[in-house]
N, CA, C, O and CB atoms as a CASP TS submission, in Angstrom:
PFRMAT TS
TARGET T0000
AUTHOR 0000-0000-0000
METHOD Language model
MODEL 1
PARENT N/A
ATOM      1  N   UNK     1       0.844  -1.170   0.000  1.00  0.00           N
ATOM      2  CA  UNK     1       0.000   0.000   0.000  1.00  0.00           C
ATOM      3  C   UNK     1       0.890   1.234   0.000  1.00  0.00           C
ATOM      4  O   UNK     1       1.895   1.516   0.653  1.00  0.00           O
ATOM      5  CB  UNK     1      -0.961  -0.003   1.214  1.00  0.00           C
ATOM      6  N   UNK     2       0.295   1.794  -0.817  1.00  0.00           N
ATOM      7  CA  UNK     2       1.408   3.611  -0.988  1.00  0.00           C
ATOM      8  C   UNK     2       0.062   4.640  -0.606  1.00  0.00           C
ATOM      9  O   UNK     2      -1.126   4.324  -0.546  1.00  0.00           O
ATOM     10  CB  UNK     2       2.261   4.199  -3.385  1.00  0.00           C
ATOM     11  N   UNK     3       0.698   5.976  -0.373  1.00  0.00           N
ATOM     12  CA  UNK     3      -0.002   6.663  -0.013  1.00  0.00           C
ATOM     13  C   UNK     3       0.410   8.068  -0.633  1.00  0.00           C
ATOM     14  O   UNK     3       1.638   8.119  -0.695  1.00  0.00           O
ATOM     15  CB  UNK     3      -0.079   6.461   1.265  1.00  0.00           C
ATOM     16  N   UNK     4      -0.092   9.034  -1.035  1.00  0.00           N
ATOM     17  CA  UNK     4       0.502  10.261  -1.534  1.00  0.00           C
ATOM     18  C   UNK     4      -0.473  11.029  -2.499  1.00  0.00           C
ATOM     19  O   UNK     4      -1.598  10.561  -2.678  1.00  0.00           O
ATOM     20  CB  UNK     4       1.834   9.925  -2.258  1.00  0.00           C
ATOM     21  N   UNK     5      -0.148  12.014  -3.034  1.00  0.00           N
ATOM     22  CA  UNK     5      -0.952  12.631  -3.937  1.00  0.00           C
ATOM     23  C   UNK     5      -0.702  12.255  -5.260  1.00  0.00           C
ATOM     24  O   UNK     5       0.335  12.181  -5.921  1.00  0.00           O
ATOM     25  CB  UNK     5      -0.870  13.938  -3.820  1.00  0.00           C
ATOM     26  N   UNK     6      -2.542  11.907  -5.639  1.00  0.00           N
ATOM     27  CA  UNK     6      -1.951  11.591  -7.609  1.00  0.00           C
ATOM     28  C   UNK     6      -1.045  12.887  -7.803  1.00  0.00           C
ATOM     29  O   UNK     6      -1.311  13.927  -7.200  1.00  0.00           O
ATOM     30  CB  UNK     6      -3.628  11.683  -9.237  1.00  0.00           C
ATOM     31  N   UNK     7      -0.251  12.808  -8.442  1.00  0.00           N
ATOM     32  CA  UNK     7       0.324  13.926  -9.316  1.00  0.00           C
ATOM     33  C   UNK     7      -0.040  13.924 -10.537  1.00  0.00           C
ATOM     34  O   UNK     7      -0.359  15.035 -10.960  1.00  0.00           O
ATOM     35  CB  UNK     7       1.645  13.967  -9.388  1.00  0.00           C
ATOM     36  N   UNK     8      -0.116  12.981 -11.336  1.00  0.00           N
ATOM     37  CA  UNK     8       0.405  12.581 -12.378  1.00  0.00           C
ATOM     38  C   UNK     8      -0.330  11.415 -12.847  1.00  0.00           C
ATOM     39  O   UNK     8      -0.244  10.512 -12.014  1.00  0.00           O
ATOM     40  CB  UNK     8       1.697  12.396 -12.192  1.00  0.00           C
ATOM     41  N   UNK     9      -1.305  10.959 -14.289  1.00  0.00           N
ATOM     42  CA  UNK     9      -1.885   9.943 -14.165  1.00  0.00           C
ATOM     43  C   UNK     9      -1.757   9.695 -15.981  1.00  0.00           C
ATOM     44  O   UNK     9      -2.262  10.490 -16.775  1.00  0.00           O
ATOM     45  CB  UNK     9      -3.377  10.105 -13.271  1.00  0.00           C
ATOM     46  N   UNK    10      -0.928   8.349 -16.440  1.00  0.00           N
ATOM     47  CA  UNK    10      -1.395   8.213 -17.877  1.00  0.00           C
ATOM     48  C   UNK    10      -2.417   6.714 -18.434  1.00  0.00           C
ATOM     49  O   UNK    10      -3.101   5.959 -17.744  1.00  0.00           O
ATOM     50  CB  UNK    10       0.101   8.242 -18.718  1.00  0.00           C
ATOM     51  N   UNK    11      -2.242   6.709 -19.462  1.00  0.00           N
ATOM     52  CA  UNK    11      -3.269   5.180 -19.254  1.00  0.00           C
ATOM     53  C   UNK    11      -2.650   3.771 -18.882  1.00  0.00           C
ATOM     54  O   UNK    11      -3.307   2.736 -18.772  1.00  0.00           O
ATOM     55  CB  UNK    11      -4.026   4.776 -20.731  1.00  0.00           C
ATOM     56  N   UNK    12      -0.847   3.933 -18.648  1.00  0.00           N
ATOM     57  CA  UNK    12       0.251   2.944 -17.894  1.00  0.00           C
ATOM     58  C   UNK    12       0.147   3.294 -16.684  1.00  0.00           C
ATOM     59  O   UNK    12      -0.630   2.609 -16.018  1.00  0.00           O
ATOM     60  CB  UNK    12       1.782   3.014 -18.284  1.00  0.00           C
ATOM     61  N   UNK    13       0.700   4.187 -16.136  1.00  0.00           N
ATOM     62  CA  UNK    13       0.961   4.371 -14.657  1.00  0.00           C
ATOM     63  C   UNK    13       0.229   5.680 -13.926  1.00  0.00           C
ATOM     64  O   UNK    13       0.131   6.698 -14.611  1.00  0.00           O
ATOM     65  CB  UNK    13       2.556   4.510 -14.490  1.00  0.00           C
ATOM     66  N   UNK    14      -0.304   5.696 -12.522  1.00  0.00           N
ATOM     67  CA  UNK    14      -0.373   7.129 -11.402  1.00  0.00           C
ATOM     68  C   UNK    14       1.282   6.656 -10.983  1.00  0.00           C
ATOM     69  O   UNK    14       2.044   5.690 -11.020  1.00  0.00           O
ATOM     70  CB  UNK    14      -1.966   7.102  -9.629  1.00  0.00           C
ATOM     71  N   UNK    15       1.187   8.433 -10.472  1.00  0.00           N
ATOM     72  CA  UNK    15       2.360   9.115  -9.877  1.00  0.00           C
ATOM     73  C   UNK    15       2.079   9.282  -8.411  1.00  0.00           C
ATOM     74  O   UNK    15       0.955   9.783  -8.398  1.00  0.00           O
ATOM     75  CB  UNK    15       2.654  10.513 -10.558  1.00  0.00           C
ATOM     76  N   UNK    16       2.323   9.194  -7.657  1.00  0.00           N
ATOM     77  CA  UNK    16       2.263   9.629  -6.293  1.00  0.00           C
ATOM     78  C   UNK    16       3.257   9.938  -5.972  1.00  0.00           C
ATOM     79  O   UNK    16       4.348   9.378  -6.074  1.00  0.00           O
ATOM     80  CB  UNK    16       1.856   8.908  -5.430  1.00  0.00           C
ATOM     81  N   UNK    17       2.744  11.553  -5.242  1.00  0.00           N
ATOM     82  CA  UNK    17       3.933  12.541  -4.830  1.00  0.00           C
ATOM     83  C   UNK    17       3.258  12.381  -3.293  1.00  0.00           C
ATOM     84  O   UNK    17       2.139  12.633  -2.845  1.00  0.00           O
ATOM     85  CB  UNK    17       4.052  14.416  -5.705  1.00  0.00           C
ATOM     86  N   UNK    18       4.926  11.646  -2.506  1.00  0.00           N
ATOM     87  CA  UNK    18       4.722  11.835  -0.823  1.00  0.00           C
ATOM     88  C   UNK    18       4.866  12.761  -0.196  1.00  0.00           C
ATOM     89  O   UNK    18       5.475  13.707  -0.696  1.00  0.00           O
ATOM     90  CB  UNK    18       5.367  11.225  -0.080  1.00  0.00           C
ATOM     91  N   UNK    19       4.328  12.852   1.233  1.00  0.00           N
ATOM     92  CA  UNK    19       4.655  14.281   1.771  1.00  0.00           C
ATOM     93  C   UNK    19       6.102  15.174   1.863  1.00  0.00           C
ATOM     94  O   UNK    19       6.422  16.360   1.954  1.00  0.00           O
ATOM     95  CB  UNK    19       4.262  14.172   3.062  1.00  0.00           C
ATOM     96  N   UNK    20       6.785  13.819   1.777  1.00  0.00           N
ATOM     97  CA  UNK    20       8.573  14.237   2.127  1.00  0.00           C
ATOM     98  C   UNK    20       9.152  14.844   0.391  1.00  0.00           C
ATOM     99  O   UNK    20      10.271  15.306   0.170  1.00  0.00           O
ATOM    100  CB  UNK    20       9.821  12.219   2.773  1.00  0.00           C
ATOM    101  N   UNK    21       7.716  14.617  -0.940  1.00  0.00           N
ATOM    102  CA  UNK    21       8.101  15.192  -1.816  1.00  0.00           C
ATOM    103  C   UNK    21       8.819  13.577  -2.999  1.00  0.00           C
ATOM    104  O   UNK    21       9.022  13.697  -4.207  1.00  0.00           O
ATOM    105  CB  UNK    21       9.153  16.493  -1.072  1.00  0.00           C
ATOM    106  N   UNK    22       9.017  12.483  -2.335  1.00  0.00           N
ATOM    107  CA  UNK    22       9.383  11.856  -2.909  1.00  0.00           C
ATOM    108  C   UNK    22       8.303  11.487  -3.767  1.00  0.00           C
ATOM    109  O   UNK    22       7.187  11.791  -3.346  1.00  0.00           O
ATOM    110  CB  UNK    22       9.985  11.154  -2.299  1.00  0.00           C
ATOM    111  N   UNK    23       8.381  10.779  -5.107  1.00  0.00           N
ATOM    112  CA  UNK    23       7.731  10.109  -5.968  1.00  0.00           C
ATOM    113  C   UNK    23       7.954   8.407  -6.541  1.00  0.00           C
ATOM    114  O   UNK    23       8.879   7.732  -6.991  1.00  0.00           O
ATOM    115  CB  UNK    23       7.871  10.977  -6.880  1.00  0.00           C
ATOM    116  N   UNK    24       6.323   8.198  -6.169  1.00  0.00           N
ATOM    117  CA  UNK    24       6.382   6.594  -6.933  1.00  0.00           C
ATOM    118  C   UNK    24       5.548   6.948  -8.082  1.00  0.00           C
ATOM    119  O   UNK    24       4.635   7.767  -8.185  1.00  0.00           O
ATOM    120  CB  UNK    24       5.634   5.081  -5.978  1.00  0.00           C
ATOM    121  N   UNK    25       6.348   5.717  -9.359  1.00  0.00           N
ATOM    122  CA  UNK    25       5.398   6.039 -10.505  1.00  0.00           C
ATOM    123  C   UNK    25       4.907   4.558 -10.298  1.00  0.00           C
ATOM    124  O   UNK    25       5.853   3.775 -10.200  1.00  0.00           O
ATOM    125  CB  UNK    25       6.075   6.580 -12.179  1.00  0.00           C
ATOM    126  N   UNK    26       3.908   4.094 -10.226  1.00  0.00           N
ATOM    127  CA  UNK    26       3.225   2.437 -10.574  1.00  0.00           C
ATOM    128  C   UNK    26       2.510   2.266 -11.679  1.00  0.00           C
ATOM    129  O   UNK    26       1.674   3.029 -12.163  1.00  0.00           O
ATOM    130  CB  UNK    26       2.190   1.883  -9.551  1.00  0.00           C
ATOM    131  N   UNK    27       2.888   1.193 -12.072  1.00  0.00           N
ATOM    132  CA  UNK    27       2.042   0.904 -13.070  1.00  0.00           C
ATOM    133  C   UNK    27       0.620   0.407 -12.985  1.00  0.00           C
ATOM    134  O   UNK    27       0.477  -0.432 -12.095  1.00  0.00           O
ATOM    135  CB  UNK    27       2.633   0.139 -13.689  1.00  0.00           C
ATOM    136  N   UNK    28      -0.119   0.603 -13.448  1.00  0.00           N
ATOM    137  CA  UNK    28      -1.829   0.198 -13.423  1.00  0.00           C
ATOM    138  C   UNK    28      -2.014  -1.153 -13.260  1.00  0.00           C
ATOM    139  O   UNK    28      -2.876  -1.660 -12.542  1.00  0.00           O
ATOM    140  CB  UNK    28      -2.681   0.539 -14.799  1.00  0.00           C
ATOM    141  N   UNK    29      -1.201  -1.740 -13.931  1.00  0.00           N
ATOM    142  CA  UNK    29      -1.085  -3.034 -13.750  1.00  0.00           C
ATOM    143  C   UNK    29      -1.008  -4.113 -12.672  1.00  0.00           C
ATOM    144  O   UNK    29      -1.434  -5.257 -12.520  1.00  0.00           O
ATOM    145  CB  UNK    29      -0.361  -3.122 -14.215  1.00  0.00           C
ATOM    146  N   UNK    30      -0.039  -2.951 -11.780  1.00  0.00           N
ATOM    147  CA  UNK    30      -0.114  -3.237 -10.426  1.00  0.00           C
ATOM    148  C   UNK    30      -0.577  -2.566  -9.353  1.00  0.00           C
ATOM    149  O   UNK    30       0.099  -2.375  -8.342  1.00  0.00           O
ATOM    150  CB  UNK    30       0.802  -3.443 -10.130  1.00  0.00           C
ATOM    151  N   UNK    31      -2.175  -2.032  -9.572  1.00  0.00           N
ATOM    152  CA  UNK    31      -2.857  -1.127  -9.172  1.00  0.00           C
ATOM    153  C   UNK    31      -4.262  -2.325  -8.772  1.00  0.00           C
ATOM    154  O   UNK    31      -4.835  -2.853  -9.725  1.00  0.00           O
ATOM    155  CB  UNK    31      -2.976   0.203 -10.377  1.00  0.00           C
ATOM    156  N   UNK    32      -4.721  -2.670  -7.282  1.00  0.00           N
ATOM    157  CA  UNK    32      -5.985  -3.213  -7.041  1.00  0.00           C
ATOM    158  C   UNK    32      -6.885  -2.927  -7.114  1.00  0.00           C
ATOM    159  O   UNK    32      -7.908  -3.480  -7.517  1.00  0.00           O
ATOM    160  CB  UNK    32      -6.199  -3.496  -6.368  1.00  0.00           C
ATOM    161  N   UNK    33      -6.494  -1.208  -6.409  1.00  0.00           N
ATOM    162  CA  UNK    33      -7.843  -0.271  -6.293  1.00  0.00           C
ATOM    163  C   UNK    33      -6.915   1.029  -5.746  1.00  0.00           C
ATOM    164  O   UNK    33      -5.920   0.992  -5.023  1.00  0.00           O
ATOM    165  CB  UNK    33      -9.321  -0.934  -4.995  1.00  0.00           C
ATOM    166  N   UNK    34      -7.551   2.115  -6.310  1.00  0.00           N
ATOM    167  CA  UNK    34      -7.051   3.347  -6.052  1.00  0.00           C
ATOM    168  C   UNK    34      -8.126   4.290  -4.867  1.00  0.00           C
ATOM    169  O   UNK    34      -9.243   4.661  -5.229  1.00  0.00           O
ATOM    170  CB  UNK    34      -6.896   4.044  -7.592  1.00  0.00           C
ATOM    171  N   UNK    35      -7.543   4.612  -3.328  1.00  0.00           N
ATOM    172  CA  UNK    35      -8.593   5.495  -3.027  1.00  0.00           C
ATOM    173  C   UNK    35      -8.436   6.432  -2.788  1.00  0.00           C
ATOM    174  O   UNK    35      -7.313   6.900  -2.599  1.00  0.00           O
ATOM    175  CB  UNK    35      -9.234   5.316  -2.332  1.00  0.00           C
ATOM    176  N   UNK    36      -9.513   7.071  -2.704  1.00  0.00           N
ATOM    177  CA  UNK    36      -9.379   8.876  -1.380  1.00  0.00           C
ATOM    178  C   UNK    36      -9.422   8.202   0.286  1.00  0.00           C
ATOM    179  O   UNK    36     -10.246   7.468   0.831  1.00  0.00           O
ATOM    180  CB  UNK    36     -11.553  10.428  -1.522  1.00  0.00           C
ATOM    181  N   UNK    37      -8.224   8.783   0.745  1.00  0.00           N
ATOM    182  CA  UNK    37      -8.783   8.798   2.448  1.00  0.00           C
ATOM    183  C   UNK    37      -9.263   9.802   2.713  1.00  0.00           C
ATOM    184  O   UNK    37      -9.517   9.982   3.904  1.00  0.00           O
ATOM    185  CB  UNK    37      -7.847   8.654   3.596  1.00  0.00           C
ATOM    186  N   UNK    38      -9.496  10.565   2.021  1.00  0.00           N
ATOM    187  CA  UNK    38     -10.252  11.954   2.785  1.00  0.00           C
ATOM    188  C   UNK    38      -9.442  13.077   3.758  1.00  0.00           C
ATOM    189  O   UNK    38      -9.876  14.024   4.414  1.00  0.00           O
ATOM    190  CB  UNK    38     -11.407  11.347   3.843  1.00  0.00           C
ATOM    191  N   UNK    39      -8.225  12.611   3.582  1.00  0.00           N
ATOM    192  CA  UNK    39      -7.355  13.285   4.593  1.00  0.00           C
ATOM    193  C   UNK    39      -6.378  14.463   3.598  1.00  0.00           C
ATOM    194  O   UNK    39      -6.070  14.289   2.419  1.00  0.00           O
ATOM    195  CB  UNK    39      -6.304  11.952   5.493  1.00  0.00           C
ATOM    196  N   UNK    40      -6.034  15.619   4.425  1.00  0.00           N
ATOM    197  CA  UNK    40      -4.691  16.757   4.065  1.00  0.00           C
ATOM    198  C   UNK    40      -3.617  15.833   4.439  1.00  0.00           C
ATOM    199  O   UNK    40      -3.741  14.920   5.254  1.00  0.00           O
ATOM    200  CB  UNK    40      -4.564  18.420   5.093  1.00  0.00           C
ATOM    201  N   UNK    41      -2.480  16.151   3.745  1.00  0.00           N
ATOM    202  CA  UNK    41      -1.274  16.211   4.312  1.00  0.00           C
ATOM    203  C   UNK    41      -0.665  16.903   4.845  1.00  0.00           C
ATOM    204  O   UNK    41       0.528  16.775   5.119  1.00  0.00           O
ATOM    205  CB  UNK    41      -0.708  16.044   3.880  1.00  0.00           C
ATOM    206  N   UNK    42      -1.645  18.118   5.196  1.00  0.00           N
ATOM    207  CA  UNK    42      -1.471  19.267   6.340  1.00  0.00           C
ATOM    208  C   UNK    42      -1.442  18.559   7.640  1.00  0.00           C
ATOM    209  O   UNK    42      -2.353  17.748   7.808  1.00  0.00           O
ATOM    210  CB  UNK    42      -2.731  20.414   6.378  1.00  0.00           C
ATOM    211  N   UNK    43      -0.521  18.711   8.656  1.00  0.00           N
ATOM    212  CA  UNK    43      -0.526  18.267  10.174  1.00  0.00           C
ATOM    213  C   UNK    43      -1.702  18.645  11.038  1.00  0.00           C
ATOM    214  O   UNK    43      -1.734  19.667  11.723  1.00  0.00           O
ATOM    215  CB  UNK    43       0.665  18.850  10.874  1.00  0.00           C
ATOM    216  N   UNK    44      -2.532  17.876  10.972  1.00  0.00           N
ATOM    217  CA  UNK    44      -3.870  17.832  11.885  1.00  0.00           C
ATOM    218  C   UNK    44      -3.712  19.353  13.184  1.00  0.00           C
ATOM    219  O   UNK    44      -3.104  19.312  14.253  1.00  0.00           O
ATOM    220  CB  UNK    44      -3.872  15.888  12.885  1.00  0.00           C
ATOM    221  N   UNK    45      -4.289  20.253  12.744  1.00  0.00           N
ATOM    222  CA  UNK    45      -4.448  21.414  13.750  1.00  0.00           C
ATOM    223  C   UNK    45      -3.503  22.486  13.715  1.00  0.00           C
ATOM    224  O   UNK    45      -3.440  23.517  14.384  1.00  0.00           O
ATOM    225  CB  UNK    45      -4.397  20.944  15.078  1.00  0.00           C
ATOM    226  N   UNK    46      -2.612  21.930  12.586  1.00  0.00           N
ATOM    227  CA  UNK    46      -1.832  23.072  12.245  1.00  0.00           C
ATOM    228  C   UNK    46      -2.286  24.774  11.903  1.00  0.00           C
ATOM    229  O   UNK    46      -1.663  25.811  12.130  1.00  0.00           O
ATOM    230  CB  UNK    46      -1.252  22.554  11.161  1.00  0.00           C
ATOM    231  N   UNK    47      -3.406  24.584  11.374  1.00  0.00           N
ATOM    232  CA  UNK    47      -4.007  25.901  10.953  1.00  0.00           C
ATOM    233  C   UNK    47      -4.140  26.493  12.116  1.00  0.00           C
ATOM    234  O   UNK    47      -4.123  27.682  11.799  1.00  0.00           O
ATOM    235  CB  UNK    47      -5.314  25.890  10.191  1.00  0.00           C
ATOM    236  N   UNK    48      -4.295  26.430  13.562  1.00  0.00           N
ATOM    237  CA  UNK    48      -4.445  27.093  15.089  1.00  0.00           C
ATOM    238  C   UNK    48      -3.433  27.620  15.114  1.00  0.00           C
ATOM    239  O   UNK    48      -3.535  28.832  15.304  1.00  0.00           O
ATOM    240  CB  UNK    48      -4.617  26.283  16.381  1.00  0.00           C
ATOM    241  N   UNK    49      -2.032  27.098  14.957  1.00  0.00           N
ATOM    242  CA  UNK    49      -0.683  27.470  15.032  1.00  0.00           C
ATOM    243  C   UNK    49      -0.571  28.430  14.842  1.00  0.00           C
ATOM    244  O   UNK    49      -0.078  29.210  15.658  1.00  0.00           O
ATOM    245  CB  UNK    49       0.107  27.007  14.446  1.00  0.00           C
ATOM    246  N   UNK    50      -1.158  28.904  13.197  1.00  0.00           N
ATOM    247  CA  UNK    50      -0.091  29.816  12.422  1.00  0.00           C
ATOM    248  C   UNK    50      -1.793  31.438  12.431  1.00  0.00           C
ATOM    249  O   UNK    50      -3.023  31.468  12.385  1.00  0.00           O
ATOM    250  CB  UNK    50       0.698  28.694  10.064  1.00  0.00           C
ATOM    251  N   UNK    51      -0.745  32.305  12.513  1.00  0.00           N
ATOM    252  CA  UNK    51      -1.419  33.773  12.589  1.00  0.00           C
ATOM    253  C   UNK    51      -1.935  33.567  11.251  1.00  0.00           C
ATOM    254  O   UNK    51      -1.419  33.025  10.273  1.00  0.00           O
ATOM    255  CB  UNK    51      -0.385  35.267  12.834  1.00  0.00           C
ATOM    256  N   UNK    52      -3.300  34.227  11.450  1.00  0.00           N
ATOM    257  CA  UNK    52      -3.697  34.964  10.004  1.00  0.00           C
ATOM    258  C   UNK    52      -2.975  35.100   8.778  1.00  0.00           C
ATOM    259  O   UNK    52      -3.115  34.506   7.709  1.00  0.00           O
ATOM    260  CB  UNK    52      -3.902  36.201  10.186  1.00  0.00           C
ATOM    261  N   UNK    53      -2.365  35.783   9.049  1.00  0.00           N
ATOM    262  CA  UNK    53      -0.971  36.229   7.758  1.00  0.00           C
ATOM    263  C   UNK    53      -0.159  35.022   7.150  1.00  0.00           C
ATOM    264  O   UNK    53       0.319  34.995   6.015  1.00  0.00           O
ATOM    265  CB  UNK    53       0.449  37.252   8.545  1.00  0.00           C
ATOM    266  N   UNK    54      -0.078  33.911   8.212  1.00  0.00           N
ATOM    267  CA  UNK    54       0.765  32.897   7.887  1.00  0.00           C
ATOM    268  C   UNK    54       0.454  32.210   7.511  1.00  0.00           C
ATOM    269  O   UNK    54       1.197  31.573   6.764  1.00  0.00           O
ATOM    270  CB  UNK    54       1.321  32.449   8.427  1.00  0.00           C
ATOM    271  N   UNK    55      -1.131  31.717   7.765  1.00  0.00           N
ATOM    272  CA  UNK    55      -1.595  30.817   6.937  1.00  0.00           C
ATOM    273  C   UNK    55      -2.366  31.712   5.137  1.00  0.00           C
ATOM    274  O   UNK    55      -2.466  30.985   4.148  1.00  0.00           O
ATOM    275  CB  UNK    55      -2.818  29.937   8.087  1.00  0.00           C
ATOM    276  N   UNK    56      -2.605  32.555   5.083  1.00  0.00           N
ATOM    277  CA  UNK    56      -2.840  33.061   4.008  1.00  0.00           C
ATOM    278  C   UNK    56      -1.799  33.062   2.916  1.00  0.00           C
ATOM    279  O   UNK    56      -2.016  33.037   1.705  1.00  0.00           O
ATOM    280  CB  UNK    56      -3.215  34.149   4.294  1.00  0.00           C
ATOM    281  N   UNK    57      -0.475  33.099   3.619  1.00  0.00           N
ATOM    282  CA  UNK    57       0.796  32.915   2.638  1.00  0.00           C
ATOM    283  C   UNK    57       0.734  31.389   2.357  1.00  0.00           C
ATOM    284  O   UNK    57       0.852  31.025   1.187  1.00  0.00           O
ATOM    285  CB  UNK    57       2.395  33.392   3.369  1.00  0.00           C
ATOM    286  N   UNK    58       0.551  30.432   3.380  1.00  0.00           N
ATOM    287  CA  UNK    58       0.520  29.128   3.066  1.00  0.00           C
ATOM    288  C   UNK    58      -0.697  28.678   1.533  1.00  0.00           C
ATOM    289  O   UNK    58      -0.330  28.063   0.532  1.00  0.00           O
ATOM    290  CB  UNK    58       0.078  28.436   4.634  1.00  0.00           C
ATOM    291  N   UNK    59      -1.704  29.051   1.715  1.00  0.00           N
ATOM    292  CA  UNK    59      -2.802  29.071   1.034  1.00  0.00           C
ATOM    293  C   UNK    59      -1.964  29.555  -0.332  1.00  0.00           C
ATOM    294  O   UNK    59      -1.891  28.789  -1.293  1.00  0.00           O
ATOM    295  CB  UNK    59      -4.055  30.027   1.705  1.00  0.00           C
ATOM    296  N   UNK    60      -1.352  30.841  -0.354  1.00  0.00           N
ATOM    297  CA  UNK    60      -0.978  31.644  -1.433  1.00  0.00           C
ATOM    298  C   UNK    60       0.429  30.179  -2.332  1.00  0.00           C
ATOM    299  O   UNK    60       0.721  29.829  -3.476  1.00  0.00           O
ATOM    300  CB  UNK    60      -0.185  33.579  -0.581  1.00  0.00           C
ATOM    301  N   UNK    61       0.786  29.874  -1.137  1.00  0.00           N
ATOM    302  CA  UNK    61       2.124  29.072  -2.202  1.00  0.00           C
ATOM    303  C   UNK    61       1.690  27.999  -2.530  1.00  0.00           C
ATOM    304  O   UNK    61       2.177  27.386  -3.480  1.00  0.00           O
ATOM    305  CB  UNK    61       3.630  28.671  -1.590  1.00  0.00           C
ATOM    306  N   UNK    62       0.297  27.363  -1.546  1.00  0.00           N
ATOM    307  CA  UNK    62      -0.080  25.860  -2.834  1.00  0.00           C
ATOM    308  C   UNK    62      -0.651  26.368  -3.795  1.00  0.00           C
ATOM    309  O   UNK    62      -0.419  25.819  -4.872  1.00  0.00           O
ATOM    310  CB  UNK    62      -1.209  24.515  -2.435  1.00  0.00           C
ATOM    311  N   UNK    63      -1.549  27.520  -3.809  1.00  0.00           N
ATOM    312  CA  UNK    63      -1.892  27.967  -4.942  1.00  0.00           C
ATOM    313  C   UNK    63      -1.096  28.420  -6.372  1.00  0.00           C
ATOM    314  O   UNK    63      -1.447  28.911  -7.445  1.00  0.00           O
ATOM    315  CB  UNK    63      -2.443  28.786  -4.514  1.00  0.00           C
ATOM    316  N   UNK    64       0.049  28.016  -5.824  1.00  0.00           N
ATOM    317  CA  UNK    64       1.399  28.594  -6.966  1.00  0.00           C
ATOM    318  C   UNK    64       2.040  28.003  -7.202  1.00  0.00           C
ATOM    319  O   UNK    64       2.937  28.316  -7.984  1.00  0.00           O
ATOM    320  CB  UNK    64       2.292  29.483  -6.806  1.00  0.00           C
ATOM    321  N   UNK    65       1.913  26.510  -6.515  1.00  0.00           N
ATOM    322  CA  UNK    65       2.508  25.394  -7.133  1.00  0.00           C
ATOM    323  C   UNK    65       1.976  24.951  -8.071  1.00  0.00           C
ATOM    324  O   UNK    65       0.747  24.891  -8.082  1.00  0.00           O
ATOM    325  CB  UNK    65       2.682  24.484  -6.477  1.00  0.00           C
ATOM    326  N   UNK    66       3.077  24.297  -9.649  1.00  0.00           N
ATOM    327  CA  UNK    66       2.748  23.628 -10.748  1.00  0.00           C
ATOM    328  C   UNK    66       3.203  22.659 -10.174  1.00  0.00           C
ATOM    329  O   UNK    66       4.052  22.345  -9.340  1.00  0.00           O
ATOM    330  CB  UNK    66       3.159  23.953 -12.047  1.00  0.00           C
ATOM    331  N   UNK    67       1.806  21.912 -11.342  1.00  0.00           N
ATOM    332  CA  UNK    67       2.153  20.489 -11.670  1.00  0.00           C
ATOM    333  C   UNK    67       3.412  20.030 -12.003  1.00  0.00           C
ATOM    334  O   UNK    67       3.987  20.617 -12.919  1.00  0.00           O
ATOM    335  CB  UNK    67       1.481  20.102 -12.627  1.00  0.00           C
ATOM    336  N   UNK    68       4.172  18.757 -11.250  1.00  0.00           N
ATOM    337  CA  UNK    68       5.624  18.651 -12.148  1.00  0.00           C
ATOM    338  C   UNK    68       5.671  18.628 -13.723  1.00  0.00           C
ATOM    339  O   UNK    68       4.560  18.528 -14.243  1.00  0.00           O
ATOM    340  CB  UNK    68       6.339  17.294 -11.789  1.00  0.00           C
ATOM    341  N   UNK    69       6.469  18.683 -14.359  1.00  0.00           N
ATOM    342  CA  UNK    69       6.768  18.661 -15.494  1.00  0.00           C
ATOM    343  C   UNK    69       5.745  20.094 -16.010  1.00  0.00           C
ATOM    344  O   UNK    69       4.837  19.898 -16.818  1.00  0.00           O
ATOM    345  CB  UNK    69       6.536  17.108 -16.096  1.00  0.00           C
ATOM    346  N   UNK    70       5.889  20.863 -15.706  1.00  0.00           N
ATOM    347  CA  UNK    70       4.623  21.889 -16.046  1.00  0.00           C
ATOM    348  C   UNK    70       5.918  23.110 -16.102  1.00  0.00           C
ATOM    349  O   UNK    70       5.647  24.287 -16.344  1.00  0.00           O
ATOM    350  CB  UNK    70       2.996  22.109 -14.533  1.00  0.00           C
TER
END
């Protein structure tokens, strides 16, 4: 079992990008079933942490991340 964000999906393989940024490419082939857990890879309660300002910048840089190869 892998876990991560599709990145990346063709009609051979998904990409999954892990939180640490690493990447698996698998092939479909060796794919059972693909799911959602429903979960962020944001640290559970992190948003309390950070001031106003800090999380709005956070918001601002996933919003400004490309897709790899993009």
């Amino acid at each position: 079992m892998l876990t991560g964000i599709v990145s990346a999906e063709t009609a051979d393989s998904v990409t999954l990008t892990r939180a640490e940024g690493k990447r698996d490419i698998v092939p479909r082939s060796q794919i059972d079933m693909l799911v959602s857990n429903g979960k962020s890879l944001m640290p559970e309660g992190l948003e309390k942490e950070l001031s106003p300002q800090h999380l709005r910048d956070v918001v601002a840089w996933i919003k400004g991340l490309k897709p790899p190869g993009k």
